[in-house]
C-alpha positions as CSV (number, residue, x, y, z in Angstrom):
1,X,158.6,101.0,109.6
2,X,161.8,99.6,110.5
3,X,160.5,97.3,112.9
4,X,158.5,95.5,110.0
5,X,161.3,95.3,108.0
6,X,163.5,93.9,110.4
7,X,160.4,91.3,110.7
8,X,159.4,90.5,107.1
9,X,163.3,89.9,106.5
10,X,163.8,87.5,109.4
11,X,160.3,86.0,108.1
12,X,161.9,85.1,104.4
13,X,165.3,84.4,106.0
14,X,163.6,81.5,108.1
15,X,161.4,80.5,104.9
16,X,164.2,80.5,102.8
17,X,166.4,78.0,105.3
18,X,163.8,75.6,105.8
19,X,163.0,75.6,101.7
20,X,166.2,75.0,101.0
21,X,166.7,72.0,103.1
22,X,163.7,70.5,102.1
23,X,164.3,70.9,98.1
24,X,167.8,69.3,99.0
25,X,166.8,66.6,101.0
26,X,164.0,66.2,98.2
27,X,166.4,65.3,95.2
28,X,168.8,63.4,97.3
29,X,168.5,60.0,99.2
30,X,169.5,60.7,103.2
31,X,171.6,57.6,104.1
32,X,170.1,55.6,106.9
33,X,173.2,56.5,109.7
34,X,172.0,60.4,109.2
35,X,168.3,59.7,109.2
36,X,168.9,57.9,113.1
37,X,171.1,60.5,113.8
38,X,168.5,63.5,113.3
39,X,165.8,61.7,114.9
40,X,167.7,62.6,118.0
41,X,168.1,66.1,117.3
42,X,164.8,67.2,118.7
43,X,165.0,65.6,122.1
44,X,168.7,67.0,122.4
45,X,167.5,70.8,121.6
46,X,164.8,70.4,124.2
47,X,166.9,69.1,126.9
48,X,169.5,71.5,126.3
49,X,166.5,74.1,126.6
50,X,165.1,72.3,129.8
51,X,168.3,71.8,131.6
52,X,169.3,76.0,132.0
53,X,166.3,76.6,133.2
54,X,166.1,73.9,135.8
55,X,170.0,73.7,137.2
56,X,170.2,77.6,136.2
57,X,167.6,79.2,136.7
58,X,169.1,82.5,138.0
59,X,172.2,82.4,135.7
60,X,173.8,80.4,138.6
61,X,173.8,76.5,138.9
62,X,172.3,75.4,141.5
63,X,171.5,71.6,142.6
64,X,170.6,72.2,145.5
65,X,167.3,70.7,146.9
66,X,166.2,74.3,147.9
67,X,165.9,74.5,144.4
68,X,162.1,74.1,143.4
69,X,162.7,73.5,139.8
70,X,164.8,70.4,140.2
71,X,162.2,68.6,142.3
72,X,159.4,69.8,140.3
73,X,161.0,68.5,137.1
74,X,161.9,64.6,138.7
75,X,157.8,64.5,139.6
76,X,157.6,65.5,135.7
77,X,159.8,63.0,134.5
78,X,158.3,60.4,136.7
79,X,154.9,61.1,135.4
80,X,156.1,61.2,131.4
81,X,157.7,58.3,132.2
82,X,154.9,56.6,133.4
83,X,152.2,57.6,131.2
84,X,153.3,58.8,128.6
85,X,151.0,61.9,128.3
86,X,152.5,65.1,127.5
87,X,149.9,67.2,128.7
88,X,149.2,65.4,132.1
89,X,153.2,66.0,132.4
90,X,153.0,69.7,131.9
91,X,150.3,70.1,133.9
92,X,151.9,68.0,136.9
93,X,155.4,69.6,136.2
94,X,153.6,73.2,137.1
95,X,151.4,72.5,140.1
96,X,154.2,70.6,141.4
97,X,156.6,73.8,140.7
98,X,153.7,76.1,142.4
99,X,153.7,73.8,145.2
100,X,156.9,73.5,146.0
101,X,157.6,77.4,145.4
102,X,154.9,77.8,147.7
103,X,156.8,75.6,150.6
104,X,159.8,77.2,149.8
């Protein structure tokens, strides 16, 4: 029972945030320098995500080239770069990771 508890009040707590920003950003006018500045926030969470798990993936930086994750994420790049395609990038980003895994 505690368990669904401790899940139905994260649930409302997460509700509750996100409603609130919305009915405040609702009534109010958002001045242009903070609407260009939180377009960026999106891409800066994800990198942030990205980059531990590529230079750290062990706890430990590495940037090593014996490190499969850096090279598999460069072919990535190169491909979203490219073409645009986030699922073609995902799906290259892994089979390159296998692969390179796989050598290593």
């Amino acid at each position: 029972m505690t368990i669904w508890l401790i899940i139905l009040f994260g649930g409302i707590t997460t509700y509750l945030t996100r409603l609130s920003m919305i009915l405040l950003f609702s009534r109010w006018k958002i001045p242009a320098w903070l609407q260009r500045a939180l377009r960026l926030v999106p891409a800066a969470v994800f990198s942030a995500i990205i980059a531990q798990e590529v230079f750290a993936p062990s706890g430990k930086l590495n940037l090593s080239l014996n490190n499969a994750r850096i090279l598999a994420a460069i072919f990535a790049s190169g491909v979203a770069w490219k073409t645009r395609n986030v699922l073609l990038t995902i799906l290259i980003g892994m089979v390159t990771l296998w692969v390179f895994n796989w050598l290593m």
